[in-house]
N, C-alpha and C positions, 0 to 999 in steps of 0.2 A: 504493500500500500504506500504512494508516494504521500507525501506530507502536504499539508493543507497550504502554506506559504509559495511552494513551488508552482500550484494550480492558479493562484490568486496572482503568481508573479507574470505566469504566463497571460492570462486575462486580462490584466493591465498592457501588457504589452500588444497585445491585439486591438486593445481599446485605443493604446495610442497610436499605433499604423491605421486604424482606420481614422482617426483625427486629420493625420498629416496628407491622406492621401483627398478627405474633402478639402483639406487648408488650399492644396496644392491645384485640384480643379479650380476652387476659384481665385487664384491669383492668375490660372492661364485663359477665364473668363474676362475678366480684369484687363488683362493685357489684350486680348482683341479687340474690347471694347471697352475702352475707358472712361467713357463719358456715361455707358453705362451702372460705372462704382460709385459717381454722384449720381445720376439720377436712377432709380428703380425703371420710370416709366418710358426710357429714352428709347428702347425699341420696340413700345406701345403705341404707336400714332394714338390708337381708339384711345387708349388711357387718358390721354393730352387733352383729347376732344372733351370726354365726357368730364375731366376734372376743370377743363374752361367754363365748361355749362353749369356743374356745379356752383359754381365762385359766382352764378349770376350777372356775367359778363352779358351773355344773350339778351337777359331779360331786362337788363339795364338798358339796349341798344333799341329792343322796340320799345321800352316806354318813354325815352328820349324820341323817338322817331310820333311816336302815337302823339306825343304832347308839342309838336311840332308842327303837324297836321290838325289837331283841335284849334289852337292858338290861331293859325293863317286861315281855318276856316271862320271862326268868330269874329276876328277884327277881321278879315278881307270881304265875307260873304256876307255877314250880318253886322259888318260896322260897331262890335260891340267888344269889350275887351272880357279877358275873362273872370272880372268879379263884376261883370254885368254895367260898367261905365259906357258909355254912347259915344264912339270915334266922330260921328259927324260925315256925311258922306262924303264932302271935301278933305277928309284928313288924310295927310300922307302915308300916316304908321296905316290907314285900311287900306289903301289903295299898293303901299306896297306888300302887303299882307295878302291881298289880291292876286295879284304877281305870283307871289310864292308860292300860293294855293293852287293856280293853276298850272304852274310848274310840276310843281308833284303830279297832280293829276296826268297831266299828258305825262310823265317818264313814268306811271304807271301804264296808262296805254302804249307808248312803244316798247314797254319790255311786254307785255302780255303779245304784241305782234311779231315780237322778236322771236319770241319764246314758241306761237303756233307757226311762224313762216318756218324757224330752225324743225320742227320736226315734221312739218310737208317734206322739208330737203332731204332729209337723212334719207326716206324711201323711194325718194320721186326719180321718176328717170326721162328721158331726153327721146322728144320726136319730133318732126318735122309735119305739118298740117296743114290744109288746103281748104282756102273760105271760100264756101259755098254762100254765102247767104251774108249781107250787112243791112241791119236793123237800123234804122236811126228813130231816138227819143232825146226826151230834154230833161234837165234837171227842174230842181223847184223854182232854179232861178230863172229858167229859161233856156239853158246853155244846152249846146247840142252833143247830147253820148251817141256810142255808136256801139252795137252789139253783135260780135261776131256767129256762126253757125261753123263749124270747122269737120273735117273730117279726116283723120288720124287712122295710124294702124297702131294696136297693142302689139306688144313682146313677142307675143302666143301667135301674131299672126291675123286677129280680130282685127275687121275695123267698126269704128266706131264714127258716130256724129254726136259733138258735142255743142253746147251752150256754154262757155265759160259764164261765171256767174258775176265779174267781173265787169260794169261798161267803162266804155273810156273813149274822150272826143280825138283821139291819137288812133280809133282803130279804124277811124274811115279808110278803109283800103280797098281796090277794086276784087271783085268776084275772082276766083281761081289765084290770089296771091299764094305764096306757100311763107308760112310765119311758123317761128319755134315756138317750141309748148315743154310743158313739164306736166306728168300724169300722176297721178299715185296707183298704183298696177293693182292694190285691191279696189277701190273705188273709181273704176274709169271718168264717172263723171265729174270729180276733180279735177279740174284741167287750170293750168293758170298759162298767160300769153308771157312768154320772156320777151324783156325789154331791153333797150340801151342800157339803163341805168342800173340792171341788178335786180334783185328779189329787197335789197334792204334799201332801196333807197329813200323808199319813207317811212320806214319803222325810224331810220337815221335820221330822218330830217327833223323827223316828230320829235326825238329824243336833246337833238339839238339845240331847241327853239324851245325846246320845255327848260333844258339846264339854264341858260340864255335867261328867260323869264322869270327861274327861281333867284338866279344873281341880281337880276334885276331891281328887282322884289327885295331883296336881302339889304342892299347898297339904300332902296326909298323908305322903306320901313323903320331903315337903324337898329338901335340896340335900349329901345327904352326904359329896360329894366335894368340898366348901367344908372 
């Protein structure tokens, strides 16, 4: 029978190799990644994210953004400030308030246009079309649209007669022209007519003339609560 000490000595010593051989993993974790021995979370993107939102970062950005939009709609829309004082319809804190409000508004509608042209594009694809038929109507103002009737070939070899849904006084063109098109191949009768200018050329204008009007807005209104 060996002795109680000799069994105890060897245990410890097994206890301690396996110490040095975790010591030694992660000193060679360490060394790969170092920036990982300050931070736990550095090769967690999702960790960074969720502990940003955490900390109320987010929540702080829309309710600055929320109380940005109440405030330019009260003085700009209702000339009223917000503990209920009367701007005066000549005052310039409403009128640039005004400004601002409609700022925001339109660079919401061109991102909302941004946002449904960008995934027409992702599936849409490219033909060439042959107008049969131009409509002319008027707007409300009186001005003259023109309304195409097209006739295209699908992928698959189909053809098709289309309506773009689209008028515009740019499409007066004579019968049998051949004009580009973009389709979406599940829905044939999405068709949109390509132009000189792009698919974003007025999502971009919109967007432009909206920032344009919030600066505007921002420079006549001032800072009254300075």
């Amino acid at each position: 029978m060996k002795p109680q000490c000799s069994i105890d000595g060897r245990l410890q010593g097994l206890q301690w190799a396996g110490h040095a051989k975790q010591l030694g993993a992660q000193r060679a974790d360490a060394a790969l990644h170092p920036m990982a021995a300050k931070s736990p979370s550095f090769l967690n993107p999702a960790a960074q994210l969720m502990s940003g939102i955490g900390n109320g970062d987010t929540m702080n950005i829309l309710v600055k953004l929320w109380n940005v939009v109440r405030v330019t709609f009260l003085e700009g829309m209702l000339h009223r400030t917000v503990d209920g004082q009367s701007l005066g319809f000549f005052s310039r804190r409403g009128w640039g308030a005004n400004l601002m409000f409609a700022g925001i508004t339109g660079c919401v509608i061109g991102l909302v246009w941004f946002a449904q042209r960008a995934h027409f594009e992702l599936d849409a694809l490219s033909a060439t079309s042959e107008v049969l038929k131009v409509q002319e109507g008027e707007t409300s103002d009186g001005d003259a649209v023109f309304q195409l009737t097209l006739r295209w070939t699908h992928e698959d070899g189909s053809t098709h007669v289309t309506i773009p849904r689209v008028r515009a006084s740019y499409y007066n063109v004579p019968v049998g022209t051949e004009v580009d098109i973009k389709y979406d191949p599940d829905d044939p009768d999405d068709v949109r007519v390509e132009t000189e200018e792009g698919p974003w050329f007025f999502p971009r204008l919109i967007l432009m003339g909206s920032l344009m009007s919030f600066v505007m807005g921002r420079f006549l209104r001032g800072n009254p609560e300075a």
